[in-house]
VEXZA-491094 format. One record per residue: residue number from 1; z, x, y of N, C-alpha, C in turn. Coordinates in nm, 4 decimals, decimal comma, padded with zeros to 6 digits. Example, Ala and Ser with C-alpha at 12.3 -4.5 7.8 and 13.67 -1.06 7.14 Angstrom:
VEXZA-491094
vovo num 1&n.pz 00,7800&n.px 01,3190&n.py -00,5690&ca.pz 00,7800&ca.px 01,2300&ca.py -00,4500&c.pz 00,7800&c.px 01,3200&c.py -00,3300
vovo num 2&n.pz 00,7080&n.px 01,2850&n.py -00,2250&ca.pz 00,7140&ca.px 01,3670&ca.py -00,1060&c.pz 00,7870&c.px 01,2900&c.py 00,0030
This chain:
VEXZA-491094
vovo num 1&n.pz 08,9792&n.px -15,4463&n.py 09,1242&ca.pz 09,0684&ca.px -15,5015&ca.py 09,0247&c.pz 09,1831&c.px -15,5734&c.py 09,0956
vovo num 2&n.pz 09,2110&n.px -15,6817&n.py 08,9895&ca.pz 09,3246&ca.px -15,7499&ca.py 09,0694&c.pz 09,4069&c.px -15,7662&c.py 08,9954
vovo num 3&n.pz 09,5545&n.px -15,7376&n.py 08,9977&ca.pz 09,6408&ca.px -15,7759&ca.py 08,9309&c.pz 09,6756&c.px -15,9039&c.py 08,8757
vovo num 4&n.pz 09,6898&n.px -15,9479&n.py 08,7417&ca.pz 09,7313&ca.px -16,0636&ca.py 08,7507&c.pz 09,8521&c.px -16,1072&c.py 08,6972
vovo num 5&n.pz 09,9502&n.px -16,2398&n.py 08,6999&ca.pz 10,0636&ca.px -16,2172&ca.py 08,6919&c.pz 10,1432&c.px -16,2266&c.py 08,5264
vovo num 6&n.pz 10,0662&n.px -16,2082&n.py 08,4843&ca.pz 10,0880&ca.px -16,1482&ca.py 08,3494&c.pz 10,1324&c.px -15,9823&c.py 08,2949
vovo num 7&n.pz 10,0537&n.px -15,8922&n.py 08,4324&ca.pz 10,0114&ca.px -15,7897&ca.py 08,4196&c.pz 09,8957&c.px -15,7003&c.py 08,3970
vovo num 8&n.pz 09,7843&n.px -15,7940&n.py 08,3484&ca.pz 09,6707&ca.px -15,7535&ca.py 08,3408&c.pz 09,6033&c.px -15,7731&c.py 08,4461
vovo num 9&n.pz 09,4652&n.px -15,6617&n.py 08,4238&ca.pz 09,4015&ca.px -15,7208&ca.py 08,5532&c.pz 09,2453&c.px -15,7471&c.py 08,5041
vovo num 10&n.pz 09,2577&n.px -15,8445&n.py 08,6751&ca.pz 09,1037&ca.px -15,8968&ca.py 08,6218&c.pz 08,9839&c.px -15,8394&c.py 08,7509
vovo num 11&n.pz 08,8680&n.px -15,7828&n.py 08,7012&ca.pz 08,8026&ca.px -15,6750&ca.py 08,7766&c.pz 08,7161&c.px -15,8522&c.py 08,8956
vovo num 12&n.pz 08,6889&n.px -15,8126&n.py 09,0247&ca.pz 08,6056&ca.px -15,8470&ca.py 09,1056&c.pz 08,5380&c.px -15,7821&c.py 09,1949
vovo num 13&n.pz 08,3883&n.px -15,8591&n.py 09,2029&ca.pz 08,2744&ca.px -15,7693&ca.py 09,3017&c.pz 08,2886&c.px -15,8011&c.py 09,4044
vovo num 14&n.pz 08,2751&n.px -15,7312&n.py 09,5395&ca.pz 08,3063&ca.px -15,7332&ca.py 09,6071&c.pz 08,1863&c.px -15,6717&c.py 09,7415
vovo num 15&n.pz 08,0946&n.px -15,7814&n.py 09,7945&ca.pz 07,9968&ca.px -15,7150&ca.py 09,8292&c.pz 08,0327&c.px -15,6923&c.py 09,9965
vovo num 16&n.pz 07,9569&n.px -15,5734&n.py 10,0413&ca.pz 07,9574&ca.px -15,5957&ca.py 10,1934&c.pz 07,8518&c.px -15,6565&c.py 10,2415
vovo num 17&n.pz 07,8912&n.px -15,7286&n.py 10,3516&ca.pz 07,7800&ca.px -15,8063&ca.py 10,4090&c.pz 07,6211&c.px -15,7272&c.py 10,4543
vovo num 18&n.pz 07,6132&n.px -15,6271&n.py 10,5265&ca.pz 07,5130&ca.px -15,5175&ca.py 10,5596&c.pz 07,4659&c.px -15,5670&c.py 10,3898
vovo num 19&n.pz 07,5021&n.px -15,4706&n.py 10,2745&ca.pz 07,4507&ca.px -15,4906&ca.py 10,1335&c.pz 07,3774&c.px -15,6179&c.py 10,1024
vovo num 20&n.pz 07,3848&n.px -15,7012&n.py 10,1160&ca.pz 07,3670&ca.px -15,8542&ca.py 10,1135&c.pz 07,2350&c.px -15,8643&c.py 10,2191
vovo num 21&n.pz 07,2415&n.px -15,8703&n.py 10,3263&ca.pz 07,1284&ca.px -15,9014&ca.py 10,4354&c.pz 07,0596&c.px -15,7811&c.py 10,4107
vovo num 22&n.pz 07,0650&n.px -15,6331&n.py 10,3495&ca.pz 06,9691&ca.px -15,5759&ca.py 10,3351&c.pz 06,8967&c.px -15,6544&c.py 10,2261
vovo num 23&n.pz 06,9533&n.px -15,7025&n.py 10,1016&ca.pz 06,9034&ca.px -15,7416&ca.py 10,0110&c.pz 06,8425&c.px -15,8423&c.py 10,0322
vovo num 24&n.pz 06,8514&n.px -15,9180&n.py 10,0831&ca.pz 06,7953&ca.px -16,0556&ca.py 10,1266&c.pz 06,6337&c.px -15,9870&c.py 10,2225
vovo num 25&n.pz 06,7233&n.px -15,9319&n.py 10,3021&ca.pz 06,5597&ca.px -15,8723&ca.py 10,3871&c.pz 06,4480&c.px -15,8182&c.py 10,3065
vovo num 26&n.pz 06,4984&n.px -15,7396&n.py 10,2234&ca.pz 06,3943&ca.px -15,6489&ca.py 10,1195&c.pz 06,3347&c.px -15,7712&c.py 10,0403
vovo num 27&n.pz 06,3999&n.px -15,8659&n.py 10,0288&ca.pz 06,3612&ca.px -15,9550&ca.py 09,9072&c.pz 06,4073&c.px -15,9390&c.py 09,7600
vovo num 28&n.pz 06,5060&n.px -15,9119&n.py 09,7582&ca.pz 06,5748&ca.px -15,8675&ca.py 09,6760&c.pz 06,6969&c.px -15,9297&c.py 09,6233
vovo num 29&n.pz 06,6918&n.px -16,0763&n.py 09,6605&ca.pz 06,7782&ca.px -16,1068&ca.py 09,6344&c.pz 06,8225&c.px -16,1504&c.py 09,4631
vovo num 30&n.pz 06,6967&n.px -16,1936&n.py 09,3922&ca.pz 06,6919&ca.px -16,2271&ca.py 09,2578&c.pz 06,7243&c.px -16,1395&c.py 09,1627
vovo num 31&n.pz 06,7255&n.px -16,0142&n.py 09,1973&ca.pz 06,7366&ca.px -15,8862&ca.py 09,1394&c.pz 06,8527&c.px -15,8424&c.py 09,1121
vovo num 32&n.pz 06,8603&n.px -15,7732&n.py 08,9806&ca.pz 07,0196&ca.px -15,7059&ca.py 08,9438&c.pz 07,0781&c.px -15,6385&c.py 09,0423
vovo num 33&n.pz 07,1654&n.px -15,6184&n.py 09,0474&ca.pz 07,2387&ca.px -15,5436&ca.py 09,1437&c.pz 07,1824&c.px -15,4075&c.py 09,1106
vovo num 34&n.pz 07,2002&n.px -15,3487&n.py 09,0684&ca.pz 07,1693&ca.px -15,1563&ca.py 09,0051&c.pz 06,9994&c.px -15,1605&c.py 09,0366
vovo num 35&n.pz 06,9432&n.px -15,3064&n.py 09,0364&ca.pz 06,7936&ca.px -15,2974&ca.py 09,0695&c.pz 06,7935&c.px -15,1610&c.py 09,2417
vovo num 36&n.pz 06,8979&n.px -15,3369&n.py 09,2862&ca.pz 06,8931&ca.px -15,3385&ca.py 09,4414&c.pz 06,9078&c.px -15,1840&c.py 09,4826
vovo num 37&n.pz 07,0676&n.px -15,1547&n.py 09,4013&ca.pz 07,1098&ca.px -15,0206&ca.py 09,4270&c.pz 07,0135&c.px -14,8983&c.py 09,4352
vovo num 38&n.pz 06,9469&n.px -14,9567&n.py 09,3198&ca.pz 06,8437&ca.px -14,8283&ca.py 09,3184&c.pz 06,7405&c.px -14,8092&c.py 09,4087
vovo num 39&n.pz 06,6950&n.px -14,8973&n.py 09,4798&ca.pz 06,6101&ca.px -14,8915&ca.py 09,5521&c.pz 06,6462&c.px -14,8831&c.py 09,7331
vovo num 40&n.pz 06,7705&n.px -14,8805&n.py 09,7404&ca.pz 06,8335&ca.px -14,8497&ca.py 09,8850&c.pz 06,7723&c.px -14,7271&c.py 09,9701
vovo num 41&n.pz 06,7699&n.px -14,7133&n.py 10,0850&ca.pz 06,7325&ca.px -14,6097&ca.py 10,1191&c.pz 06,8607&c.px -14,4708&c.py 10,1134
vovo num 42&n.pz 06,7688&n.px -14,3543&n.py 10,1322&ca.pz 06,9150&ca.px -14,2294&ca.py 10,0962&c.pz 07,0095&c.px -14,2665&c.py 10,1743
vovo num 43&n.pz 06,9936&n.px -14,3174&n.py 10,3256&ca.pz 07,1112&ca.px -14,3213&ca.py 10,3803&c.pz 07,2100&c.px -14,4247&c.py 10,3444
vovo num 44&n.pz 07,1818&n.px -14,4757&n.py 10,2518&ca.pz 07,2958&ca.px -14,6003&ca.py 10,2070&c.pz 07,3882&c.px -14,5434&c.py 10,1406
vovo num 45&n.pz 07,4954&n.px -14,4780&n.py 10,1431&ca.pz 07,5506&ca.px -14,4408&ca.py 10,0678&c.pz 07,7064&c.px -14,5189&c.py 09,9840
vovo num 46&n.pz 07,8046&n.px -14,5197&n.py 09,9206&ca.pz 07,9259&ca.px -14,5729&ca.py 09,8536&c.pz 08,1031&c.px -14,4720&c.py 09,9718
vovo num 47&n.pz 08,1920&n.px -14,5502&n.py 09,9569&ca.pz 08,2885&ca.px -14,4997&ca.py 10,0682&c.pz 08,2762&c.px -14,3645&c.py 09,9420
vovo num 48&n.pz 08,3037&n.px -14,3751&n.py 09,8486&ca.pz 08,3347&ca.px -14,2261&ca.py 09,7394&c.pz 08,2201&c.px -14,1308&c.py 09,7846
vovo num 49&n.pz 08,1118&n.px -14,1507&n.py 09,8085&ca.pz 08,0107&ca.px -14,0395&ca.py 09,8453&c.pz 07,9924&c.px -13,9757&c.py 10,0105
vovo num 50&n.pz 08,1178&n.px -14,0426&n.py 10,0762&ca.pz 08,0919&ca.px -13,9602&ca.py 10,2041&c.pz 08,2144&c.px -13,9060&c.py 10,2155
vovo num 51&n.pz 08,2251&n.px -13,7801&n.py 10,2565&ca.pz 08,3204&ca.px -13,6524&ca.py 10,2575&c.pz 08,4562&c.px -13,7598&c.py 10,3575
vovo num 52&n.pz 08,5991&n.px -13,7026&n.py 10,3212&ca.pz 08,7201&ca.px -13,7918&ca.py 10,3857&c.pz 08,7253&c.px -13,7488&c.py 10,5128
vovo num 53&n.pz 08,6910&n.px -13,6375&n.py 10,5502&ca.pz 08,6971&ca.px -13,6429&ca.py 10,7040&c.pz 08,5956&c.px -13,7123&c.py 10,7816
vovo num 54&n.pz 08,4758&n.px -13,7522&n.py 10,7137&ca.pz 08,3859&ca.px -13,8264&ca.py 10,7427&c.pz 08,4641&c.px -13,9716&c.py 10,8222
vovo num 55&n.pz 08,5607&n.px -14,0061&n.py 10,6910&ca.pz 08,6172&ca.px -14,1489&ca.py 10,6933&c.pz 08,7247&c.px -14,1214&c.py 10,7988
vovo num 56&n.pz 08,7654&n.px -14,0321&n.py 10,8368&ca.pz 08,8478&ca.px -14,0484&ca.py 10,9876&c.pz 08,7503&c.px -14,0371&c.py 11,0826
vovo num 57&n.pz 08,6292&n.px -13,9317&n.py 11,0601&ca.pz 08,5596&ca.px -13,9481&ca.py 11,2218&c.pz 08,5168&c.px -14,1109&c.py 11,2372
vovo num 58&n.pz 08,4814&n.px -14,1539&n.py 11,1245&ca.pz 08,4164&ca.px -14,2984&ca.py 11,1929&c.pz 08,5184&c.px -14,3345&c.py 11,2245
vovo num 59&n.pz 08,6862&n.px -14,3630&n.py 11,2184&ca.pz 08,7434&ca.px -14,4600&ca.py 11,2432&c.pz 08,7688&c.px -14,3581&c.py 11,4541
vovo num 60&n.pz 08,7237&n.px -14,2357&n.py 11,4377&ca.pz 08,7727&ca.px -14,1687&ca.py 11,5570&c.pz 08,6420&c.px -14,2412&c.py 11,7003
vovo num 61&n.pz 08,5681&n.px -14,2588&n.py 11,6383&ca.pz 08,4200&ca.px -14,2929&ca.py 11,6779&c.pz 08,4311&c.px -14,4162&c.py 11,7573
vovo num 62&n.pz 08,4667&n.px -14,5053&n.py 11,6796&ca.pz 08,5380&ca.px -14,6426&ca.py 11,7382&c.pz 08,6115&c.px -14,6978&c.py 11,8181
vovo num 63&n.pz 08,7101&n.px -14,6011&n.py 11,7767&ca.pz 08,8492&ca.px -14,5979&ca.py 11,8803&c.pz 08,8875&c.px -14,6114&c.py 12,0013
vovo num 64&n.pz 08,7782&n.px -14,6001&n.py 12,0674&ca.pz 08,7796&ca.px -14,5817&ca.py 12,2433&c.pz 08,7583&c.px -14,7526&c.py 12,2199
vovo num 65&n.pz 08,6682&n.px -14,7955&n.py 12,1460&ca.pz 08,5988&ca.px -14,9105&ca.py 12,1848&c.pz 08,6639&c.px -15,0392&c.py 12,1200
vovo num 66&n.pz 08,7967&n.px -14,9778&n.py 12,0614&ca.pz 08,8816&ca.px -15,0947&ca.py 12,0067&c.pz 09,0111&c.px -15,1015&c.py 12,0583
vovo num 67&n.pz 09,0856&n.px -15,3036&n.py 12,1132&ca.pz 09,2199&ca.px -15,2537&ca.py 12,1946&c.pz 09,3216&c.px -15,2739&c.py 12,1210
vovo num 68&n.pz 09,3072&n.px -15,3434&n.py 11,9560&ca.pz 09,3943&ca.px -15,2931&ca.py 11,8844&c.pz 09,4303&c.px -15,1883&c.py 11,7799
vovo num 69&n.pz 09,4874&n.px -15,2252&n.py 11,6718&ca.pz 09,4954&ca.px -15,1024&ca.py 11,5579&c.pz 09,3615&c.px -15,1314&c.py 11,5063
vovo num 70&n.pz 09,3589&n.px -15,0199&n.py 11,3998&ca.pz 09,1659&ca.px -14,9638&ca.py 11,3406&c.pz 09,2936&c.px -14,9432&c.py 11,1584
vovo num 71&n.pz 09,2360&n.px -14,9864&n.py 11,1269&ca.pz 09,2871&ca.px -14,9943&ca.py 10,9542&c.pz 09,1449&c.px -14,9678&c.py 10,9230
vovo num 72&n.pz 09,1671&n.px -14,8023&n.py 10,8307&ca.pz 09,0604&ca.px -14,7376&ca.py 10,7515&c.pz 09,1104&c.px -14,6628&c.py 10,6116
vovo num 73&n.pz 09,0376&n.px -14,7312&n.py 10,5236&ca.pz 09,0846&ca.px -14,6943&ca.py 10,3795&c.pz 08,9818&c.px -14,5341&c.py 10,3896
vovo num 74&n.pz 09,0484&n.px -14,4290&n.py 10,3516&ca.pz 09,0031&ca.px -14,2935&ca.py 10,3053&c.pz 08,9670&c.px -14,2923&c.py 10,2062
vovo num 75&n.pz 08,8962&n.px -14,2898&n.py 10,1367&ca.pz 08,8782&ca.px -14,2357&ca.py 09,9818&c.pz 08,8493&c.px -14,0902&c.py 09,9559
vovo num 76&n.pz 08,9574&n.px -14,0722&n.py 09,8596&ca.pz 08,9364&ca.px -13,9526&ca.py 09,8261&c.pz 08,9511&c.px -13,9008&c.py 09,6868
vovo num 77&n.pz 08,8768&n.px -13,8052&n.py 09,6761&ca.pz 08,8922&ca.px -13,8261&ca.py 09,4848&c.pz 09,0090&c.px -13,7026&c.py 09,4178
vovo num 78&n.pz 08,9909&n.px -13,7684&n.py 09,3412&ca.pz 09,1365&ca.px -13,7073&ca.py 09,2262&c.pz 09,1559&c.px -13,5895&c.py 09,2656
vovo num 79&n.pz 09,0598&n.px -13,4923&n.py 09,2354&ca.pz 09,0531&ca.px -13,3403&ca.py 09,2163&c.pz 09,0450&c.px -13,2436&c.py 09,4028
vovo num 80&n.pz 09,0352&n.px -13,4225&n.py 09,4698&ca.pz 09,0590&ca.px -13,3635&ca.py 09,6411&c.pz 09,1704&c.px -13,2115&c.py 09,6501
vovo num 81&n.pz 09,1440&n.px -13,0884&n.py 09,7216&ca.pz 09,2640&ca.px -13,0540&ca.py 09,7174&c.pz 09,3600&c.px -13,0822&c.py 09,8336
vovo num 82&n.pz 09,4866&n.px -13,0727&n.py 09,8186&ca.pz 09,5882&ca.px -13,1043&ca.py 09,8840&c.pz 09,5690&c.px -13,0806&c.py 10,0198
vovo num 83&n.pz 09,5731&n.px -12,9311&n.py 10,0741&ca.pz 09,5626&ca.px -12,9186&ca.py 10,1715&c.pz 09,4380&c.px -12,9380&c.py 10,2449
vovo num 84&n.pz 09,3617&n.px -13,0001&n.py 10,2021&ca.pz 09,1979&ca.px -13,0634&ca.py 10,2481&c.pz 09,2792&c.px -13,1732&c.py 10,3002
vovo num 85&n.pz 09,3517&n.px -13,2722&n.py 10,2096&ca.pz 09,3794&ca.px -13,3956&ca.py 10,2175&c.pz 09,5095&c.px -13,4084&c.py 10,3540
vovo num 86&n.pz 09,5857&n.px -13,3223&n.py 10,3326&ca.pz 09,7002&ca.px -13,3201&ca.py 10,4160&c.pz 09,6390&c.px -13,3180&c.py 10,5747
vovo num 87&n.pz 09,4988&n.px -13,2450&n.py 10,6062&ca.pz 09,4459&ca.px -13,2249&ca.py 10,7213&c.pz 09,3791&c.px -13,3284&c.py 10,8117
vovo num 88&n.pz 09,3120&n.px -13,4228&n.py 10,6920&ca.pz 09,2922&ca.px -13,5673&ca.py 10,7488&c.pz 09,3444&c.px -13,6527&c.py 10,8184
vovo num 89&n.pz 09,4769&n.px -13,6596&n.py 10,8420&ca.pz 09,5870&ca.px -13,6980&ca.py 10,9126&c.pz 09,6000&c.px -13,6337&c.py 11,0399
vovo num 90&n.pz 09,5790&n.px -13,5262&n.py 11,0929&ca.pz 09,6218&ca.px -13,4298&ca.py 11,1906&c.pz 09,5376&c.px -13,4709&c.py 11,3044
């Protein structure tokens, strides 16, 4: 979603590239999206379906092999509890 300067917002898709060249490879490109989705393999997963410490080890994973900053969005959901969340940082 994007804000717009009215105040409302207006929703955009937003694909990753990997998503795209899988789709294209499979042949899949003509196909609904939720087609595509559905037919991904298990390991494809959404940032919401992999656990938040997950989302720091990959950015920890990298790290040696990058010489500037690493900007990584966490996702974490509503009902996360606190002190789960507070630990991600540490």
């Amino acid at each position: 979603m994007a804000r717009q300067p009215d105040g409302s917002q207006k929703p955009y898709v937003v694909y990753d590239h990997a998503f795209l060249a899988y789709r294209d490879f499979a042949g899949l490109a003509s196909h609904e999206d939720q087609e595509v989705v559905a037919q991904l393999p298990a390991h494809w997963v959404t940032a919401h379906q992999i656990h938040a410490l997950d989302h720091a080890a990959m950015s920890a994973a990298v790290a040696p092999y990058v010489d500037t900053a690493i900007s990584k969005t966490v996702n974490v959901a509503e009902e996360y509890p606190y002190e789960a969340f507070v630990g991600i940082y540490r």
